[in-house]
N, C-alpha and C positions, 0 to 999 in steps of 0.2 A: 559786300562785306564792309564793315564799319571799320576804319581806319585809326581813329584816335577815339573808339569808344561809343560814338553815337553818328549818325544819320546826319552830320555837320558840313556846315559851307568849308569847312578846315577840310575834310574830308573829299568833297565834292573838288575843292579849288587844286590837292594831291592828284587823283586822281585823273583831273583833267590838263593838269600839268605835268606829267608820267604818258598820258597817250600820246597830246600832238609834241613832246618830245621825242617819244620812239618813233612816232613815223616819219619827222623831220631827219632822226639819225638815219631812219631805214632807209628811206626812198626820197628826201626832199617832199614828203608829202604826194606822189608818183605813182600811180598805176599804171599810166602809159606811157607810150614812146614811141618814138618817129621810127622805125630801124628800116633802113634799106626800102625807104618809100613806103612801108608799110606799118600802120599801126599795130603795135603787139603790147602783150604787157609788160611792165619792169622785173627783171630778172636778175638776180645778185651774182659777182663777177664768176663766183663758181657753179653758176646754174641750179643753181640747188633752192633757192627762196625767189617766192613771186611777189608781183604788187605791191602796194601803197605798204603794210606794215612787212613785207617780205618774209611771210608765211615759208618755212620749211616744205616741203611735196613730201619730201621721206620723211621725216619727223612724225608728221601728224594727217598721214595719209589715213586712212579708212575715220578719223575724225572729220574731216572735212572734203566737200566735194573739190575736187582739185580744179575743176574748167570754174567753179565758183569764185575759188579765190584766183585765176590769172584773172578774169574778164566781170567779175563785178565788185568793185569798189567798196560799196556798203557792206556786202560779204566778209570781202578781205579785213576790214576797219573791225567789224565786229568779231572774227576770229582772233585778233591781236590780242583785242579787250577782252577775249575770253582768255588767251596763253595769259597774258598780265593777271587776271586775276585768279586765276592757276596758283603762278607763281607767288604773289601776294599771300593768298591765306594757305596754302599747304605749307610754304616755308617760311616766310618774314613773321606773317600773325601772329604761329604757332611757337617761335620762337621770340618773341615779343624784348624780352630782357638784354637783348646783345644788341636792340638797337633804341637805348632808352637815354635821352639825356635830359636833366634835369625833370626827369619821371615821364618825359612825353617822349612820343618816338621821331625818330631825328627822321625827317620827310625826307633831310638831302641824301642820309646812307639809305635808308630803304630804299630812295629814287632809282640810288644808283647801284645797290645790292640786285634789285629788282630788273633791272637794265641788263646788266653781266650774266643773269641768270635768260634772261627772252631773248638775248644773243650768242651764248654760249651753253644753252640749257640747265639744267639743276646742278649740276656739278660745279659750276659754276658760283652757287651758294657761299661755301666755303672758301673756294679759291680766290674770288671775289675780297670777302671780309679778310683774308690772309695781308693783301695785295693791301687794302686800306689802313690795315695793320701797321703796315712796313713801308706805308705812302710811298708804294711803288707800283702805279697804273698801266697797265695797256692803254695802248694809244685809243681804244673805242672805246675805254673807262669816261676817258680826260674830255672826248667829241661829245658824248651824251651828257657829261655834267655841263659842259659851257651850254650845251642847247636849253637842257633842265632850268639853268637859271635865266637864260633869253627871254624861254616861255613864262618863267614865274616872274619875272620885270614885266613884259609884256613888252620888250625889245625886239619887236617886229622887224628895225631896221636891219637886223641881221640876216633876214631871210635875202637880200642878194646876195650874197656869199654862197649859198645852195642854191639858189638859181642860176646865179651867171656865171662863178666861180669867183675867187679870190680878186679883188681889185688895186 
């Protein structure tokens, strides 16, 4: 679905800057992991989300095969890019005017409306825009925007910080 109107590198360059942001916040980029001498898939701290973009199990079970998304990568990736662009045209699209500045759509609140809602689901919509309203963030609001702009710098250097941890 066309972003700012047309089939555009504008579009293409959002788009691509919105996924490997979410899977940077979600997993560091991570489908697997070492655990107890054995490789398994990445797992979120409440068990509930797997893999490189940390797929819901309960959310979006009978949409998607669940042994697909813990153990194939390309699955997982492409189910994220499916929930993203879910969220994109049922709600941001559709709603186009609440995120327009100077007539064109602000890439950084859609990024990050967009983000609050693949991480805390549709409800999220609202309480989201609320929260930027009154520029008072959850702490995974603030994590996905520094990444959002890494990726759109092209601030690679940053990726040891989620590799190795803080230095």
């Amino acid at each position: 679905k066309a972003f700012q109107g047309g089939d555009s590198e504008e579009d293409h360059r959002f788009i691509r800057t919105a996924v490997i942001a979410t899977a940077w916040q979600e997993s560091c980029w991570r489908q697997f992991h070492v655990r107890k001498g054995q490789l398994t898939y990445v797992r979120s701290y409440n068990a509930t989300s797997v893999g490189l973009m940390q797929i819901n199990e309960r959310v979006w079970r009978g949409l998607y095969k669940l042994e697909a998304l813990r153990w194939n990568i390309h699955y997982n990736a492409l189910a994220g890019c499916d929930i993203l662009n879910l969220y994109l045209t049922k709600y941001i699209l559709k709603k186009k005017d609440k995120f327009l500045r100077e007539g064109k759509l602000d890439p950084g609140l859609v990024a990050r409306t967009l983000y609050a809602m693949y991480n805390g689901g549709p409800g999220e919509y609202k309480s989201f825009l609320a929260r930027h309203g009154k520029g008072k963030y959850y702490l995974s609001d603030n994590l996905f925007w520094e990444k959002y702009q890494w990726v759109a710098a092209e601030d690679w250097d940053k990726v040891s910080v989620c590799l190795f941890g803080e230095e």
